[in-house]
Structure formats: structure tokens, C-alpha cells
Jmol script that loads the backbone (N, CA, C; Angstrom):
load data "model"
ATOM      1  N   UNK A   1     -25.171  -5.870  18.801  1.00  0.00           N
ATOM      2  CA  UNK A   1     -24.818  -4.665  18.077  1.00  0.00           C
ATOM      3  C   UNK A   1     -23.876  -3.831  18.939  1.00  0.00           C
ATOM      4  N   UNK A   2     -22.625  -3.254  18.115  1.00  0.00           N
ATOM      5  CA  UNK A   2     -22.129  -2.038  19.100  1.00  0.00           C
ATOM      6  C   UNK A   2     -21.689  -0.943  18.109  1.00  0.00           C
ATOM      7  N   UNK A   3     -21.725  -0.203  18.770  1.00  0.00           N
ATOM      8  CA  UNK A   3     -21.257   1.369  17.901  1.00  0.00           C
ATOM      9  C   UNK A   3     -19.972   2.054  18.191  1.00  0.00           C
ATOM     10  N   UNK A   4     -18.830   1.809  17.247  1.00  0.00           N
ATOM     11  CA  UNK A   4     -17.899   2.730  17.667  1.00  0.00           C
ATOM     12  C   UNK A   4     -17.250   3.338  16.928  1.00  0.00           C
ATOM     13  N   UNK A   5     -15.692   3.992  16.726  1.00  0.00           N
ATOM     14  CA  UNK A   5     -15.725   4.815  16.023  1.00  0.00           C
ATOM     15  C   UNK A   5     -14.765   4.320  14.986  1.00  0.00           C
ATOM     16  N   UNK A   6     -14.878   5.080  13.997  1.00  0.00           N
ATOM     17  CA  UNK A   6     -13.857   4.664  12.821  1.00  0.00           C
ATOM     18  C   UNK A   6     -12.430   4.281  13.036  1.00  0.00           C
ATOM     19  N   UNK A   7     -11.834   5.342  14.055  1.00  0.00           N
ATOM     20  CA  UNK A   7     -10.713   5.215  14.277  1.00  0.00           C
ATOM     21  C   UNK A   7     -10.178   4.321  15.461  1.00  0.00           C
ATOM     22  N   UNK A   8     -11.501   3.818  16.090  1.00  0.00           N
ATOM     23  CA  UNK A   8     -11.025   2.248  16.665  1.00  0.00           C
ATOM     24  C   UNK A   8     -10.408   0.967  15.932  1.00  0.00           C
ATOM     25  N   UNK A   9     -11.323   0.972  14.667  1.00  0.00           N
ATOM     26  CA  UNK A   9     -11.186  -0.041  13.769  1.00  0.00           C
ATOM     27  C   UNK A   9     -10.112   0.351  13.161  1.00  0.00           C
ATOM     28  N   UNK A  10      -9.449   1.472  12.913  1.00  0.00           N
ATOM     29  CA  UNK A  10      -8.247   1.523  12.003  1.00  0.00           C
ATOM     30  C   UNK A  10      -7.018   1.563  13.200  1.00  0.00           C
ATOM     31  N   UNK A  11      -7.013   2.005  14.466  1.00  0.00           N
ATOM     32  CA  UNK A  11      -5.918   1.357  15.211  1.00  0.00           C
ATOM     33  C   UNK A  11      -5.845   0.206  15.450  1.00  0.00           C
ATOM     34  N   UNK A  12      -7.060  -0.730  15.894  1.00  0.00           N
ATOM     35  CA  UNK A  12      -6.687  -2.346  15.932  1.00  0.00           C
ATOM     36  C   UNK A  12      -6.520  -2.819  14.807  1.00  0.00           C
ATOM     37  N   UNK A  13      -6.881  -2.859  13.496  1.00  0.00           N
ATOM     38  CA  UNK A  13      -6.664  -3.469  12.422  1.00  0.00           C
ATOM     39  C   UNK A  13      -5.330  -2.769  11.256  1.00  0.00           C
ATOM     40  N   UNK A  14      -5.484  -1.221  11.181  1.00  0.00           N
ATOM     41  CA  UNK A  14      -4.669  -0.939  10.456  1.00  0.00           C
ATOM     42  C   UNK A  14      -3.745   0.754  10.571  1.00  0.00           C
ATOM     43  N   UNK A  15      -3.083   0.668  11.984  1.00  0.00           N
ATOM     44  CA  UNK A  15      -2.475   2.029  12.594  1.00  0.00           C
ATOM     45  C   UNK A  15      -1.714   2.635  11.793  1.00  0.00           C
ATOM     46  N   UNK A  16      -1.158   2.471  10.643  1.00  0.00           N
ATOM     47  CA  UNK A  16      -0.376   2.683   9.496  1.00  0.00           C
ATOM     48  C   UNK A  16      -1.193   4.061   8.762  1.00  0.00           C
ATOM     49  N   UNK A  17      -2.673   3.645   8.251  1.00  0.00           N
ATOM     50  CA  UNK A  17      -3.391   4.412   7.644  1.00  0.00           C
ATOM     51  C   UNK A  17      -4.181   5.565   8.814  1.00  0.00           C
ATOM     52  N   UNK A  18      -3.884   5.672  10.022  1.00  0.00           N
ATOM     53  CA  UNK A  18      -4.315   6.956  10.510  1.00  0.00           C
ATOM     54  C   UNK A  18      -3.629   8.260   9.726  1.00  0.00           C
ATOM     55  N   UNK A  19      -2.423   8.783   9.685  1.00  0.00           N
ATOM     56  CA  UNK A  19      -2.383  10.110   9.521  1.00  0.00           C
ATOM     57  C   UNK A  19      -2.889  10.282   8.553  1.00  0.00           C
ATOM     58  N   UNK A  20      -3.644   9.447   7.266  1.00  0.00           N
ATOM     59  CA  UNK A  20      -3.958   9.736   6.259  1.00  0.00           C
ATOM     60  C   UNK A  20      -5.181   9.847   5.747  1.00  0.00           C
ATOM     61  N   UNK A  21      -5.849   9.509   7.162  1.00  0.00           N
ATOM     62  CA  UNK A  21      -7.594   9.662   7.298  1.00  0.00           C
ATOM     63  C   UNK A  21      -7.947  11.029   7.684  1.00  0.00           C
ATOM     64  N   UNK A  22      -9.123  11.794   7.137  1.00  0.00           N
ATOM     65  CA  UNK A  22      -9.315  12.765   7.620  1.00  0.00           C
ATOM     66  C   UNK A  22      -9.964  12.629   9.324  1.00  0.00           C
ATOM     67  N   UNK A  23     -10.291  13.684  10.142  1.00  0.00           N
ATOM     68  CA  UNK A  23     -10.303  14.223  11.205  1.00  0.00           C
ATOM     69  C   UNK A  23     -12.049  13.346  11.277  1.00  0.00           C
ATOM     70  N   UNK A  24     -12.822  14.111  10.553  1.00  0.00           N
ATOM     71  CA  UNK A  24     -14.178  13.794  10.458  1.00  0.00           C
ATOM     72  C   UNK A  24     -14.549  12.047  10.158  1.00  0.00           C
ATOM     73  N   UNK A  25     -13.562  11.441   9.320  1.00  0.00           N
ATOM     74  CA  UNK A  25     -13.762  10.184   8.892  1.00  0.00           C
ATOM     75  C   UNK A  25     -13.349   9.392   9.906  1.00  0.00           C
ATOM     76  N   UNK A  26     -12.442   9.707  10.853  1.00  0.00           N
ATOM     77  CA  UNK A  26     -11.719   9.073  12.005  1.00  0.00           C
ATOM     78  C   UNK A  26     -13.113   8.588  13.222  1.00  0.00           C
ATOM     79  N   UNK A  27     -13.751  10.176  13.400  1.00  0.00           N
ATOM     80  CA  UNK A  27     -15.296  10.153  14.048  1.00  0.00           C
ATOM     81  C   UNK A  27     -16.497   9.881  13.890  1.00  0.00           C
ATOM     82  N   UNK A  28     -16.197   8.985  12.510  1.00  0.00           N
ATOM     83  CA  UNK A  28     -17.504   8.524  12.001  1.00  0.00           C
ATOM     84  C   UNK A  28     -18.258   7.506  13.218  1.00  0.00           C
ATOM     85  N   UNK A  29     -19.395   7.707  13.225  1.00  0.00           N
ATOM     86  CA  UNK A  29     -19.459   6.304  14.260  1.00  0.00           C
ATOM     87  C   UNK A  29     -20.215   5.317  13.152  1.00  0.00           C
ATOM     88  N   UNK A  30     -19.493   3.649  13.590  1.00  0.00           N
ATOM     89  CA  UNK A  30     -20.037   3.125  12.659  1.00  0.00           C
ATOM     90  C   UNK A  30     -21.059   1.942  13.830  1.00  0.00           C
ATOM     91  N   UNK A  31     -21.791   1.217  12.884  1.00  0.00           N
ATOM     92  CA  UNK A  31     -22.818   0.090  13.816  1.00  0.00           C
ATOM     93  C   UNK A  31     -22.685  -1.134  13.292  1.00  0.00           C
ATOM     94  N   UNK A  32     -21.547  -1.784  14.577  1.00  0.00           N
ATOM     95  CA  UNK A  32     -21.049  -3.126  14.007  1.00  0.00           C
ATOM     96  C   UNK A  32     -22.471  -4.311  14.352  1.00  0.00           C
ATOM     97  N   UNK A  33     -22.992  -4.982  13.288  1.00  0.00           N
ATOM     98  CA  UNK A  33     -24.206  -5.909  13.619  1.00  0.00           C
ATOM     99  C   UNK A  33     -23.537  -7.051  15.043  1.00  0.00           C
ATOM    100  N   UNK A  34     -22.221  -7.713  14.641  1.00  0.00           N
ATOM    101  CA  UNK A  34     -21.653  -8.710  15.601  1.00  0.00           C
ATOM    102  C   UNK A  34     -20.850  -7.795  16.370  1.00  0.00           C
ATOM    103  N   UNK A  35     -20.329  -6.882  16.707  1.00  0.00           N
ATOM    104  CA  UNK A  35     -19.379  -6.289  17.305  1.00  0.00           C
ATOM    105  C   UNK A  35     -17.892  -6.248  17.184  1.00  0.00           C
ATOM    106  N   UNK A  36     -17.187  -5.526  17.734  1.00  0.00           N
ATOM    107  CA  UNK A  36     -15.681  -4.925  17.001  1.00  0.00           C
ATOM    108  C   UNK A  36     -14.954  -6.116  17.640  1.00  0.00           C
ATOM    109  N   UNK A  37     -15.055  -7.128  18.339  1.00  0.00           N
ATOM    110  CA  UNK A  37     -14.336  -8.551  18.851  1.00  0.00           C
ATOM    111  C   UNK A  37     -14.315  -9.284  18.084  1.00  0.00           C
ATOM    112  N   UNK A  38     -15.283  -9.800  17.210  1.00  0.00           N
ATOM    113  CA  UNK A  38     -15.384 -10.688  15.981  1.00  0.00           C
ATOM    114  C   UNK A  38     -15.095  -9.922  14.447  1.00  0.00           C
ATOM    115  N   UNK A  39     -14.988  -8.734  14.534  1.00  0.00           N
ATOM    116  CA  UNK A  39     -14.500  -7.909  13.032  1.00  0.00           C
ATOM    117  C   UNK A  39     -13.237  -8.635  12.516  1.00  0.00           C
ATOM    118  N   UNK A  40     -13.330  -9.015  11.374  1.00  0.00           N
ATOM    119  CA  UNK A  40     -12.072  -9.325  10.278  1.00  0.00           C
ATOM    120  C   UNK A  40     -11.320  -8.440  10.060  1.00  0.00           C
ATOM    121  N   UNK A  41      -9.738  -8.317   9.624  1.00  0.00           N
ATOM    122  CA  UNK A  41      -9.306  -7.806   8.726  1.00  0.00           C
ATOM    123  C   UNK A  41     -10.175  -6.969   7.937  1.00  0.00           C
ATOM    124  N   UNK A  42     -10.370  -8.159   7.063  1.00  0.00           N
ATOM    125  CA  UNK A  42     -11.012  -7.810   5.590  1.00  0.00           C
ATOM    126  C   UNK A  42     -12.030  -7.166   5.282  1.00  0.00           C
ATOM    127  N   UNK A  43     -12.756  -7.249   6.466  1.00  0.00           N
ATOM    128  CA  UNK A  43     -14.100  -6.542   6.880  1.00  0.00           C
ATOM    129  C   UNK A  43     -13.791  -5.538   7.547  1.00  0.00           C
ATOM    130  N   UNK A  44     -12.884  -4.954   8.002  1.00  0.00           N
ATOM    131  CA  UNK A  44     -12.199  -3.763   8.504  1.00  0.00           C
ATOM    132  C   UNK A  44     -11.938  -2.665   7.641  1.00  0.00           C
ATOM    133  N   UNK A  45     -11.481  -3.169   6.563  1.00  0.00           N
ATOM    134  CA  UNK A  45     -10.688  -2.322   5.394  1.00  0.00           C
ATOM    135  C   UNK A  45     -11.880  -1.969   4.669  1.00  0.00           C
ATOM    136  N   UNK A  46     -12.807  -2.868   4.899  1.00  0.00           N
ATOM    137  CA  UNK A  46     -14.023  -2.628   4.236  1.00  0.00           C
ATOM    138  C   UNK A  46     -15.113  -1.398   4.234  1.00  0.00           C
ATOM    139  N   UNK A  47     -14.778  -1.610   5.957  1.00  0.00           N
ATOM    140  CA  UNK A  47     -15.735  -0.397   6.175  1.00  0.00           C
ATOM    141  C   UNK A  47     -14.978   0.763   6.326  1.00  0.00           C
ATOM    142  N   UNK A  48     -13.372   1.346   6.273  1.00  0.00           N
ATOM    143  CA  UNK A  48     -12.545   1.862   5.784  1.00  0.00           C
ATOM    144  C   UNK A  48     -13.044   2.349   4.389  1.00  0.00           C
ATOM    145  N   UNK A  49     -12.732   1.906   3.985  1.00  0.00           N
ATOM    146  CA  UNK A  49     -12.617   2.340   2.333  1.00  0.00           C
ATOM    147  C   UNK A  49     -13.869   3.047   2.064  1.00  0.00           C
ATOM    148  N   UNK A  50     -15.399   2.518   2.619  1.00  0.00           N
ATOM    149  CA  UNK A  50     -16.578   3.069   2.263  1.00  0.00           C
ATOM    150  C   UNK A  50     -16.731   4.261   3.127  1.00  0.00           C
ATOM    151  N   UNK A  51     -16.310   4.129   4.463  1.00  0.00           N
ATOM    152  CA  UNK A  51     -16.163   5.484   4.938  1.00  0.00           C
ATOM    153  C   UNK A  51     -15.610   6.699   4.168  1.00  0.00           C
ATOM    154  N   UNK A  52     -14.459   6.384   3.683  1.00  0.00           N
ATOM    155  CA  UNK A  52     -13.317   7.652   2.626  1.00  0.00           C
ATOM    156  C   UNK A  52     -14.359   7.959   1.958  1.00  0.00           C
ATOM    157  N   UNK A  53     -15.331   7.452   1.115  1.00  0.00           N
ATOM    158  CA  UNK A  53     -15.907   7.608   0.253  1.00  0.00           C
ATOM    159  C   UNK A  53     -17.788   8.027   0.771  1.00  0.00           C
ATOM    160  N   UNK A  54     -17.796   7.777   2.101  1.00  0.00           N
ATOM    161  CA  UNK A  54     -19.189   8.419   2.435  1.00  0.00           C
ATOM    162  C   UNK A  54     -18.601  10.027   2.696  1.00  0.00           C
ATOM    163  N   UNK A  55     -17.306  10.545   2.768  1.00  0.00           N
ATOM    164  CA  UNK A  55     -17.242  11.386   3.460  1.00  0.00           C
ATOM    165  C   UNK A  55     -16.244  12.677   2.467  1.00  0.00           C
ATOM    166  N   UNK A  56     -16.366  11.642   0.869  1.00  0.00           N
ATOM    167  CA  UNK A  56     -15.852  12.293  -0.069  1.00  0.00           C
ATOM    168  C   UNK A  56     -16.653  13.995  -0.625  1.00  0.00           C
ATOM    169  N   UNK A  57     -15.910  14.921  -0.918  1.00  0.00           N
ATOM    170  CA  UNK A  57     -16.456  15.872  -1.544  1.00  0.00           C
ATOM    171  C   UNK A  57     -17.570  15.822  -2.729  1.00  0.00           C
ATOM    172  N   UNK A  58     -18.519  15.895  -3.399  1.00  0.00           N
ATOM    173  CA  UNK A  58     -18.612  15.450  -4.236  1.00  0.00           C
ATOM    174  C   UNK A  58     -18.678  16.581  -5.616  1.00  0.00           C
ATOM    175  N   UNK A  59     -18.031  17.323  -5.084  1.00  0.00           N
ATOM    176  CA  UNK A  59     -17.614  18.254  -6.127  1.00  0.00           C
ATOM    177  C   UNK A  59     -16.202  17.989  -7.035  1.00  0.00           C
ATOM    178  N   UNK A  60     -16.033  18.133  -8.060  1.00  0.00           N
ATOM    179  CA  UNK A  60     -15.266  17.712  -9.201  1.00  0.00           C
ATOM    180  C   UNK A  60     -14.420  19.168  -9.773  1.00  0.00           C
ATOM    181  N   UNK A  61     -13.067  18.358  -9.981  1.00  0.00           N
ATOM    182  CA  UNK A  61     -12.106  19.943 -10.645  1.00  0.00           C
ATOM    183  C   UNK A  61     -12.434  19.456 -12.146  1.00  0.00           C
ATOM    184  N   UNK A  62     -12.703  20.298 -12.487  1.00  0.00           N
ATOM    185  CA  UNK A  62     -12.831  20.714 -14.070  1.00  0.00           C
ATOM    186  C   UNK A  62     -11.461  21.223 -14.821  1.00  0.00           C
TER     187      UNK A  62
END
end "model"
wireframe off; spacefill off
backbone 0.3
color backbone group
């Protein structure tokens, strides 16, 4: 197991989508079961995308 931060996984896998992550989502810490050496792509974007969305508002414009 290792723990690190969101914005590890989005500079090794995808440095493009930093300025467009918030501040807080960047510091998420996440808990990789195999660790961030064996992380995929695909499994990168993965835990990307669910982050945006653990860290979404959940208030709605009317």
C-alpha cells in the first residue's frame, strides 16, 4: 500500500490537466492498494475523474 497525493498521479500520468484541477483536489491523498510504480494510465484517469467528483459542490443552480 502507499499513499500519495492526487497531484502526483496527474503529473506522471497527465501534466496537461493540472491548471484545471482545483487546489483541494490536487491534495487529496489517495491509497494506492499496489502502489504509484505499477498505476496504469487508465487507472490514473480513473481515480482523476472520481476525485473531481468526490470534491464536487453538491449544490445545484436553479
Amino acid at each position: 500500500m502507499e499513499t500519495v497525493k492526487l497531484s502526483d498521479i496527474v503529473l506522471r500520468w497527465y501534466p496537461e490537466m493540472l491548471p484545471s484541477l482545483k487546489k483541494n483536489e490536487l491534495n487529496s491523498m489517495i491509497l494506492l492498494r499496489d502502489g504509484l510504480s505499477i498505476l496504469k494510465p487508465t487507472d490514473a484517469l480513473e481515480i482523476i475523474q472520481y476525485s473531481i467528483c468526490e470534491h464536487q459542490d453538491n449544490n445545484y443552480l436553479q
